[in-house]
Backbone bond lengths (Angstrom), bond angles and torsions (degrees), N, CA, C in turn:
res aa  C-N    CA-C-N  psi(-1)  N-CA   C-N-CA  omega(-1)  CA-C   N-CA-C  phi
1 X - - - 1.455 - - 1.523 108.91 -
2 X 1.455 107.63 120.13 1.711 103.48 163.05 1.611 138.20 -82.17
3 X 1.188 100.68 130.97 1.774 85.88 -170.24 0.960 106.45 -101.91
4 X 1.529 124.14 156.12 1.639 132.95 -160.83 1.476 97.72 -147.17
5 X 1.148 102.35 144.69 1.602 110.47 -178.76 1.183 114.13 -129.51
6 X 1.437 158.73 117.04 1.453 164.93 -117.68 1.270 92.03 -127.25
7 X 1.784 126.11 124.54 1.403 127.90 163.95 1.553 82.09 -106.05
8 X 1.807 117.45 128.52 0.865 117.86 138.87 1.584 103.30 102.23
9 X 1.784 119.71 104.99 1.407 110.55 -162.38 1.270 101.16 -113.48
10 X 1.538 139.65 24.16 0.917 139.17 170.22 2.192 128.18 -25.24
11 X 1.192 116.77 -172.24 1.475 96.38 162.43 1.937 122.09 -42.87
12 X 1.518 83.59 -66.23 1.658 87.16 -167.87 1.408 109.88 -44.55
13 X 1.624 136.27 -39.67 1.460 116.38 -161.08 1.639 106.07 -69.30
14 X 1.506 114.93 16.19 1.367 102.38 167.98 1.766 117.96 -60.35
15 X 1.393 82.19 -67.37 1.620 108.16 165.97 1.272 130.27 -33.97
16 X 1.611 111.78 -30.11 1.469 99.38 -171.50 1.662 79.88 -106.53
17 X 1.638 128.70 -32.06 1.824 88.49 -179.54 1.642 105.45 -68.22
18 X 1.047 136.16 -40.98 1.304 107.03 168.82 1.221 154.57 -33.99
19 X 1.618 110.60 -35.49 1.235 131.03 130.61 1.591 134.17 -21.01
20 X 1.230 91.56 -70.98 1.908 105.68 -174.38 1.276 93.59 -62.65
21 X 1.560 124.57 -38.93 1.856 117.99 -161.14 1.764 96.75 -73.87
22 X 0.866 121.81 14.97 1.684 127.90 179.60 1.079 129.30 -107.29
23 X 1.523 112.81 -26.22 1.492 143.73 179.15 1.798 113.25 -82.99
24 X 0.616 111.73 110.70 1.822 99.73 173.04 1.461 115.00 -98.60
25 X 1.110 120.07 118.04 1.513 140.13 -170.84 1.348 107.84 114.13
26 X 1.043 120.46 31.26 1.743 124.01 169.18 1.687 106.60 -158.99
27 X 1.617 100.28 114.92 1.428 104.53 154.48 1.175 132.30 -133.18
28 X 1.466 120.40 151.77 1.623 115.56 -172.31 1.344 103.29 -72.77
29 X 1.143 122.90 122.14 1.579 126.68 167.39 1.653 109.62 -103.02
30 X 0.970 111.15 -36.78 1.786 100.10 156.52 1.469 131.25 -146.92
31 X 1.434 137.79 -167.03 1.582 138.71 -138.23 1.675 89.80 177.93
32 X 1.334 82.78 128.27 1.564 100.26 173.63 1.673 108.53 -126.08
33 X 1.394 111.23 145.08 1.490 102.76 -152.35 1.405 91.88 -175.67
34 X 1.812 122.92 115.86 1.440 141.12 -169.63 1.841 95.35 -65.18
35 X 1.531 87.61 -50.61 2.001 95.20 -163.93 1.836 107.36 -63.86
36 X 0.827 110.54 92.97 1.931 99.79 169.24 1.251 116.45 -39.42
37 X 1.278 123.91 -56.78 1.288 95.59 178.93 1.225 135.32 -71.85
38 X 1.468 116.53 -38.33 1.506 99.82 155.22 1.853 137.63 -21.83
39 X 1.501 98.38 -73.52 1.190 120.30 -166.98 1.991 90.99 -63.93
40 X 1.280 128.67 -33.02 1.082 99.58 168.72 1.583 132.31 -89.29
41 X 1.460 112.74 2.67 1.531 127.79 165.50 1.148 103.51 -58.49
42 X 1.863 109.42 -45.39 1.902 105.12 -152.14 1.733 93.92 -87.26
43 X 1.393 114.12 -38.28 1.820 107.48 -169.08 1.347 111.53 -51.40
44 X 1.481 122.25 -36.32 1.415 142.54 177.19 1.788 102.93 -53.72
45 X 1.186 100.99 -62.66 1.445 118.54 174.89 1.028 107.44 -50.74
46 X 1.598 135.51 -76.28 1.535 123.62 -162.76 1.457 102.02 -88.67
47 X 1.510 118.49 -21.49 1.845 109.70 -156.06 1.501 113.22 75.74
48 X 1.068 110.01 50.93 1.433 101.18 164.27 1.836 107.77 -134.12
49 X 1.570 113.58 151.19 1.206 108.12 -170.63 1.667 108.08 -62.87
50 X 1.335 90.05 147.16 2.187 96.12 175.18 1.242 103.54 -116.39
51 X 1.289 110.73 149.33 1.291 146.21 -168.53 1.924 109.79 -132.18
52 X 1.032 100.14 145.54 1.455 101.42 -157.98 1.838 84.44 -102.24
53 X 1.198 94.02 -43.20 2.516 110.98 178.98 0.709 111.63 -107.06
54 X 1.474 132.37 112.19 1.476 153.09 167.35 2.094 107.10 -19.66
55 X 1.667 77.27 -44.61 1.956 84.68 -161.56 1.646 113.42 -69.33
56 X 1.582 93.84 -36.40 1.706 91.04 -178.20 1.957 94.93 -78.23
57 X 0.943 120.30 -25.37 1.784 116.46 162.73 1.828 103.28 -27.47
58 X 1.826 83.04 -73.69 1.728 84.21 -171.13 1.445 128.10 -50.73
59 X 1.645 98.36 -47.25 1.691 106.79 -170.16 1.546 85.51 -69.51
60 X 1.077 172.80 32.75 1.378 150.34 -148.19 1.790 90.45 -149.66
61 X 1.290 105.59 -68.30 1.529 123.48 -159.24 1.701 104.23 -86.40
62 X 1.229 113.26 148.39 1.305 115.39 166.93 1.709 118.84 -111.36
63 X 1.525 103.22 84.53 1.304 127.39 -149.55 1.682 107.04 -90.96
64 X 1.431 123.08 128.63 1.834 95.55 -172.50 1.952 83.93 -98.57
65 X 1.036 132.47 -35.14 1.268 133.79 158.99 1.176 140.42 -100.43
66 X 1.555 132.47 151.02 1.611 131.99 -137.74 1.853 79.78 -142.91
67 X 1.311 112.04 115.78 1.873 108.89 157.60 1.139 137.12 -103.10
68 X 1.167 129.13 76.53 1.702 134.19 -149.23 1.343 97.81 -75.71
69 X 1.428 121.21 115.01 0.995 142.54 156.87 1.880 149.51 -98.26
70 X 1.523 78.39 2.14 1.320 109.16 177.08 1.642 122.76 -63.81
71 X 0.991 123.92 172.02 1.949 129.85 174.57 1.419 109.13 -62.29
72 X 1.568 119.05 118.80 1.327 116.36 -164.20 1.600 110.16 -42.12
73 X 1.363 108.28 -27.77 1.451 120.31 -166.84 1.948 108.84 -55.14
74 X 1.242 119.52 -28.03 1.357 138.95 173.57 1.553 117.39 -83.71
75 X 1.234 109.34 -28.24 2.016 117.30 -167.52 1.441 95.71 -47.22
76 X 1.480 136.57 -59.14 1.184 121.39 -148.36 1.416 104.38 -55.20
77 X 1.950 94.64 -40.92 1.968 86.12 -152.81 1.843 110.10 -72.17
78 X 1.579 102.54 -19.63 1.484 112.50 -179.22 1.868 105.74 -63.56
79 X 1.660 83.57 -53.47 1.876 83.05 -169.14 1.558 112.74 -46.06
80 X 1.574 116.61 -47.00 1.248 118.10 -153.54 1.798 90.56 -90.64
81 X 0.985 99.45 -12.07 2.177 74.68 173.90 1.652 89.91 -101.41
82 X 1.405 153.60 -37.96 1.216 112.20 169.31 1.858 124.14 -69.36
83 X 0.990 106.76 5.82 1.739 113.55 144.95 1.225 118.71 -67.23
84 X 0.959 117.23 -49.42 1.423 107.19 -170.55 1.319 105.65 -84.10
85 X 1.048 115.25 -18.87 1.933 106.43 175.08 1.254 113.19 -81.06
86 X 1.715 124.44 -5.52 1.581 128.93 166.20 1.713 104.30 94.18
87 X 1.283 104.89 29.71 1.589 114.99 -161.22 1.899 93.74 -106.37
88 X 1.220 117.48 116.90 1.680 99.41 173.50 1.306 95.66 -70.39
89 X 1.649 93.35 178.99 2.249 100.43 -156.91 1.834 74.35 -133.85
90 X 1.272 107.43 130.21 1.919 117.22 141.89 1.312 79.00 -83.94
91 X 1.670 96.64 159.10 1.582 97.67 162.27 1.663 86.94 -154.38
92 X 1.656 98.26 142.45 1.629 124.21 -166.48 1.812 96.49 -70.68
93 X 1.425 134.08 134.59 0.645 124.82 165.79 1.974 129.37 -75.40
94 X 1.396 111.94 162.62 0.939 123.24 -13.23 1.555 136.95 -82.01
95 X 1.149 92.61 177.59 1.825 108.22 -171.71 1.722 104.37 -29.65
96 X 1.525 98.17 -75.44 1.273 109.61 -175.89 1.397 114.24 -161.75
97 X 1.392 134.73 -179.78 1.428 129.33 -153.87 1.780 98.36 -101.50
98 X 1.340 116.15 -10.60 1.431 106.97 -169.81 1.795 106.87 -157.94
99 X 1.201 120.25 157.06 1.662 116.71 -176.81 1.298 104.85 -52.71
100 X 1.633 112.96 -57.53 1.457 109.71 173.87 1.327 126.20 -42.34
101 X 1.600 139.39 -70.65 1.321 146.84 -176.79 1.904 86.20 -40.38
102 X 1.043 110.48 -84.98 1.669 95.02 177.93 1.074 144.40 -0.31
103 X 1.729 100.00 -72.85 1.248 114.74 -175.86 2.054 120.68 -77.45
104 X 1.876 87.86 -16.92 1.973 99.26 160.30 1.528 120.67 -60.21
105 X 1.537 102.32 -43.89 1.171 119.55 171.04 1.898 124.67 -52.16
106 X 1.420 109.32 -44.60 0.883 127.38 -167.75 1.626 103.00 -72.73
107 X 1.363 127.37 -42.92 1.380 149.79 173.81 1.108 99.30 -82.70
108 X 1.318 144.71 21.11 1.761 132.69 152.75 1.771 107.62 -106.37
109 X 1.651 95.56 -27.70 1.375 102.30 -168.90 1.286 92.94 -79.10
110 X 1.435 141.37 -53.33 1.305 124.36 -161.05 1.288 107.58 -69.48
111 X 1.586 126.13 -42.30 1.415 118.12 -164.45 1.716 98.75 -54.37
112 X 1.628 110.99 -37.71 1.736 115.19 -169.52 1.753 93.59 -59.16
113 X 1.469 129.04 -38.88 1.341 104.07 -178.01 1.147 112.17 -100.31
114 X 1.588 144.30 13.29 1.255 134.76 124.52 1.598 137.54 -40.74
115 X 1.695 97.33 -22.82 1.434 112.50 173.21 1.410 127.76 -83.58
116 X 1.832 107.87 -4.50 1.111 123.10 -159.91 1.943 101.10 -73.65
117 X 1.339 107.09 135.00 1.832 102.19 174.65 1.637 107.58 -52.56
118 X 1.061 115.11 -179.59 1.322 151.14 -157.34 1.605 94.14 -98.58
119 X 1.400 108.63 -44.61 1.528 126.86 -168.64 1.639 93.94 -55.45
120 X 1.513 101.71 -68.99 1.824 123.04 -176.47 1.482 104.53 -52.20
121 X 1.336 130.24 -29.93 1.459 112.67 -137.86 2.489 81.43 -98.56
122 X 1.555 96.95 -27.57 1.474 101.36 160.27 1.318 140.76 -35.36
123 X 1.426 88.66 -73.33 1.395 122.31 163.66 1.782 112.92 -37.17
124 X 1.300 118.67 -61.31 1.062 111.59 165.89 1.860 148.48 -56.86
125 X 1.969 91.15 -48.40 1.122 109.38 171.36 1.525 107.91 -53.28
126 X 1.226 121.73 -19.42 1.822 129.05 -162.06 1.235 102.25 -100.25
127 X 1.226 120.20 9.20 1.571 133.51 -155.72 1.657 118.41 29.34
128 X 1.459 123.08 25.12 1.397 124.25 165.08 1.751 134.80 -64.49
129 X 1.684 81.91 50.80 1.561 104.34 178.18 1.214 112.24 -114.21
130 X 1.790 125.27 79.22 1.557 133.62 167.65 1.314 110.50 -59.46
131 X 1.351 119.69 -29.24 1.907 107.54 179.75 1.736 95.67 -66.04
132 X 1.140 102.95 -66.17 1.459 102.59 177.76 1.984 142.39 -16.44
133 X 1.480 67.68 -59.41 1.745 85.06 -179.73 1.612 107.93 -74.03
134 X 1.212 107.01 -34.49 1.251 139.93 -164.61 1.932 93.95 -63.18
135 X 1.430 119.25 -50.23 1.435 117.85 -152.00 1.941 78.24 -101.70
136 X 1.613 118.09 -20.12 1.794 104.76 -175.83 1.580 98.47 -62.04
137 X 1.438 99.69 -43.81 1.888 111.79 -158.04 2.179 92.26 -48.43
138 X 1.595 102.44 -66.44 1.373 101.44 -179.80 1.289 123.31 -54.97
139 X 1.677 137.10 -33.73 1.280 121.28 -174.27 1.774 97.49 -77.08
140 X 1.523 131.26 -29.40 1.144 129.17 177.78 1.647 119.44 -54.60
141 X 1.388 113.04 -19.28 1.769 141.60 -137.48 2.055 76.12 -108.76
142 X 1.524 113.58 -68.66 1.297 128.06 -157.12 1.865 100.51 -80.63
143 X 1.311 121.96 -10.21 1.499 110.91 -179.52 1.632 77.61 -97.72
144 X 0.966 132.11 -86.99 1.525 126.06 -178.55 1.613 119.90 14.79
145 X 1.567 95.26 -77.33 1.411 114.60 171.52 1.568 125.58 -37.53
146 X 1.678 96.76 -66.01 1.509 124.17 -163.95 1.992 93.09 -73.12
147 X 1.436 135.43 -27.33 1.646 143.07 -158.36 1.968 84.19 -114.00
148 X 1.301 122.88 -43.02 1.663 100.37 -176.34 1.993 94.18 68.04
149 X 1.432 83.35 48.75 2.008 87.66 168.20 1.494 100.58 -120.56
150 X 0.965 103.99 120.61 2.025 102.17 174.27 1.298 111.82 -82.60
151 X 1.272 104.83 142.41 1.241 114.11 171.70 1.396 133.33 -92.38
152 X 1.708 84.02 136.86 1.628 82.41 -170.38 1.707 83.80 -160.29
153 X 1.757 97.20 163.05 1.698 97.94 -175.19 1.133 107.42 -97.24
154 X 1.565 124.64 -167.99 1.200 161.48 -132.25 1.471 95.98 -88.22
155 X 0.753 136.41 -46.07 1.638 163.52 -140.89 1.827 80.07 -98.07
156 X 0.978 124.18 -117.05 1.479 138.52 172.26 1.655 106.77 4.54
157 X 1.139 107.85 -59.41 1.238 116.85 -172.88 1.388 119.23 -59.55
158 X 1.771 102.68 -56.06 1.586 101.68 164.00 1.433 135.92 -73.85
159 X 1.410 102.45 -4.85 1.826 112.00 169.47 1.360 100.03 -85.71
160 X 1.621 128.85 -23.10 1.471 100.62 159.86 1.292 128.90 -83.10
161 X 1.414 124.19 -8.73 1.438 129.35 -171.73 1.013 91.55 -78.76
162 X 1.083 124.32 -50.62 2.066 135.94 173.13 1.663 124.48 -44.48
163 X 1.420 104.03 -33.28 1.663 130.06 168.21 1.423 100.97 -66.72
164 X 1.704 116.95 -62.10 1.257 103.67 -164.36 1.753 123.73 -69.82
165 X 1.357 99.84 -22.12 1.752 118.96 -172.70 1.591 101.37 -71.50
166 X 1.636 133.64 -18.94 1.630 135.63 152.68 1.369 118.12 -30.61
């Protein structure tokens, strides 16, 4: 199961917990949120712990994903400290307010996966990522559904492109 933690409950984080509650193998376990009452309308609402500061969120929670949802005007400083806490970042568009803030951003995230162990960087290359495959298999399962595309492989497909070119 992946845990995700919401910076920022503005309108949009409606949308994306609605989102996550769709996905199986990902739940929000917490929400960080300046306004109290908000953040205690929505914890009530979804059940997830609230946090009033993003940072004691991070140091607090053991989060494998970070959703910055905050005013682009904030992304850099959010993105690059949940980098440094080893937290991957969605981040709400847009990106950021300027090439620079971006491109700071962009250089916190890599140095954070330059920092990654030897152990992790395995794990991956070996593809021993079951949450992963696990949430591809379902969004593949839910475009299926939601597009009414049948499935069928690679093979099939090009013996009909091959059928029709006769």
């Amino acid at each position: 199961m992946l845990k995700v933690g919401i910076i920022g409950l503005g309108g949009v984080s409606e949308a994306h917990l609605g989102a996550y509650q769709e996905v199986s193998g990902i739940e929000v376990v917490a929400a960080a949120e300046p306004r109290q009452e908000r953040l205690d309308e929505m914890s009530a609402l979804h059940g997830f712990r609230g946090y009033s500061d993003y940072c004691a969120m991070l140091e607090t929670e053991s989060l494998d994903i970070a959703c910055v949802l905050v005013p682009a005007s904030l992304h850099r400083q959010v993105v690059q400290t949940c980098a440094e806490a080893g937290v991957h970042v969605f981040c709400e568009k847009p990106l950021a307010n300027s090439l620079k803030e971006a491109l700071d951003m962009q250089k916190a995230v890599d140095k954070a996966v330059k920092d990654i162990t030897a152990k992790q960087r395995v794990a991956v290359e070996e593809g021993d990522t079951p949450a992963f495959d696990k949430l591809e298999e379902e969004k593949t399962s839910l475009l299926q559904e939601e597009l009414a595309v049948p499935d069928v492989s690679n093979d099939d497909v090009m013996q009909g492109e091959l059928d029709e070119t006769r």
